[in-house]
C-alpha positions in Angstrom: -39.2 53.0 40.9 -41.2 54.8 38.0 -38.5 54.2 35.6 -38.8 52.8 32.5 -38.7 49.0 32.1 -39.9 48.3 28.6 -40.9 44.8 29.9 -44.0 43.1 28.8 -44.8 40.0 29.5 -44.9 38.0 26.2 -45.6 34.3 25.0 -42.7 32.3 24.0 -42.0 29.0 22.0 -38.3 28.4 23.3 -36.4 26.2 20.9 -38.7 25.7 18.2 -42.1 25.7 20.0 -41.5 23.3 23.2 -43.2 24.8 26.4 -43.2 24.0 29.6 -42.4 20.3 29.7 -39.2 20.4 27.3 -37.7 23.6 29.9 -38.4 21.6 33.0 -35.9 19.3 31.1 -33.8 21.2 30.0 -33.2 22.6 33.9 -30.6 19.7 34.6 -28.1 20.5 31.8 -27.8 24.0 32.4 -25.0 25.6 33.7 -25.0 26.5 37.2 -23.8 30.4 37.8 -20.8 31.3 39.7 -21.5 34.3 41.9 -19.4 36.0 39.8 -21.6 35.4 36.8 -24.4 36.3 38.9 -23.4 39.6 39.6 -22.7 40.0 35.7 -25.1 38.5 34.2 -28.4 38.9 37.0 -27.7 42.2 37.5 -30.3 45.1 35.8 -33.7 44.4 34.5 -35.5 41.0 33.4 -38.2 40.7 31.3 -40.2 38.3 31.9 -42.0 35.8 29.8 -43.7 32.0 30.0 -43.7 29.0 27.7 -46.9 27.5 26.6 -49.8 26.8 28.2 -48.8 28.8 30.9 -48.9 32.2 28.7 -52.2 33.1 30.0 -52.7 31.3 33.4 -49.5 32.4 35.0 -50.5 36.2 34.8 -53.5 35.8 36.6 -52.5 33.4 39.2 -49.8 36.4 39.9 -52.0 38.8 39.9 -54.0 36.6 42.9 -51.1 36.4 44.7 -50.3 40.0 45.0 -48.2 40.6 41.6 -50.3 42.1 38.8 -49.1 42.7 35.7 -45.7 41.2 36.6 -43.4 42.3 34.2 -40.1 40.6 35.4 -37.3 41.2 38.3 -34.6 44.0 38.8 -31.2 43.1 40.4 -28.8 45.3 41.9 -25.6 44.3 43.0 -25.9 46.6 46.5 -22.0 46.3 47.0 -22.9 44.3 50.2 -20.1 42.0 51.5 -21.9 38.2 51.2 -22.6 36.2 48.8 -25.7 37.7 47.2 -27.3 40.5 45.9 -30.6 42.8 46.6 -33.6 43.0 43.8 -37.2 43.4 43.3 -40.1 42.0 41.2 -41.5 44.8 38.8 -44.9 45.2 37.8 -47.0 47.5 35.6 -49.1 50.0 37.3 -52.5 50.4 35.7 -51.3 54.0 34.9 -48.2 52.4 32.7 -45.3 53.0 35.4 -43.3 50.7 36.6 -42.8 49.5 40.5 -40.7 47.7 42.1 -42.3 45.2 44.9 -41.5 42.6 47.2 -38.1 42.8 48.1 -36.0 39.5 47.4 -32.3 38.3 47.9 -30.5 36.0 45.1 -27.4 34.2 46.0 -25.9 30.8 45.2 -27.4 27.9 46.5 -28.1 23.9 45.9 -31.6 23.5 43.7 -34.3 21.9 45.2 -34.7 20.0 42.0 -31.1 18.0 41.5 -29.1 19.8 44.5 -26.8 21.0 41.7 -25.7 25.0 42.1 -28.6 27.8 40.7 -29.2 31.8 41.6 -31.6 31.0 44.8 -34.3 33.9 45.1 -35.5 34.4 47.9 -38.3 36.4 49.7 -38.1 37.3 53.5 -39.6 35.5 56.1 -42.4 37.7 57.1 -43.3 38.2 53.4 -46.8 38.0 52.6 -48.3 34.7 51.8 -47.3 33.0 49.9 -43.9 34.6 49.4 -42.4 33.7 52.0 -42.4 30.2 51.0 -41.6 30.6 47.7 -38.2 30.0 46.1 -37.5 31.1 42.6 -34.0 29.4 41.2 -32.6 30.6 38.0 -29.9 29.0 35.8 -28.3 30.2 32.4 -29.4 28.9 28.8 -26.9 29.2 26.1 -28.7 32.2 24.2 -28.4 33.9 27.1 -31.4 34.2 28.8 -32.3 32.8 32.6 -34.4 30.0 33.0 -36.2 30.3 36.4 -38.3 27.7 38.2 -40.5 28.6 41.4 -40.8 26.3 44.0 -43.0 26.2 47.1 -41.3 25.4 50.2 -44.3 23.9 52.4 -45.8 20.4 53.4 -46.8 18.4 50.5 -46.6 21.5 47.7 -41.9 21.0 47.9 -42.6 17.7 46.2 -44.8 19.6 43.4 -42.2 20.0 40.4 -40.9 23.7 39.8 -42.9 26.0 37.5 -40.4 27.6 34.4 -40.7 30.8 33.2 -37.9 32.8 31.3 -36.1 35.9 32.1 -34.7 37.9 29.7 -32.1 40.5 29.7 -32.8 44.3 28.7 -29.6 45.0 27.7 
């Protein structure tokens, strides 16, 4: 907690200035992780970022939902026996720290969007609202960063299609 990140979250144009639209395609022909890979490739920091027009609504929706200034998610491979491992979101204190908040697990699980494999983050169940219904899949792009999509796993708001954001590795 404290420790440098060096994340910020940034606009992107992924593959020559597509937003949002072309990576909600572009979920279905992505790879889907092996745990393996998961624990290789998910573990350490992720910075963060969104695709057009989301670059300046998705901060401040986070920020209403109890994650200001999110800067991405840390993953630790906690050595526990399962099939997952432990991680946090990070945000940016308003003094320039970093923090680690809301605990979350990621494992390997079917996506709510095709039922294909992804990395299933998930919060706890006595999260606060609206964590605990919310379910953030990543899967792999070929330049190596993760392409997430959150879902919201309540009445009416499951058949909503998944919100895309990008996560990169600070390696």
């Amino acid at each position: 907690m404290g420790a440098p990140y060096g994340a910020r979250v940034v606009s992107v144009a992924p593959q020559g200035g597509v937003g949002v639209l072309a990576l909600a395609r572009e979920w279905g022909d992505l790879p889907a992780p092996g745990l393996a890979d998961l624990r290789a490739e998910v573990s350490g920091d992720l910075r963060a970022s969104f695709a057009r027009p989301l670059t300046r609504v998705a901060p401040l929706g986070l920020g209403l939902v109890g994650l200001p200034r999110w800067q991405g998610k840390r993953f630790r491979d906690d050595g526990a026996d399962g099939d997952g491992i432990a991680g946090a979101n990070v945000v940016r204190r308003r003094d320039g720290a970093t923090e680690e908040v809301l605990a979350m697990r990621a494992s390997i699980g079917a996506s709510f969007a095709d039922g294909r494999p992804a990395v299933v983050v998930a919060y706890a169940a006595d999260a606060r609202r609206p964590w605990r219904w919310v379910r953030d899949e990543l899967r792999l792009r070929p330049d190596g960063t993760l392409l997430g999509m959150t879902w919201v796993d309540a009445p009416v708001l499951r058949r909503a299609p998944g919100t895309p954001f990008l996560l990169t590795p600070s390696r």
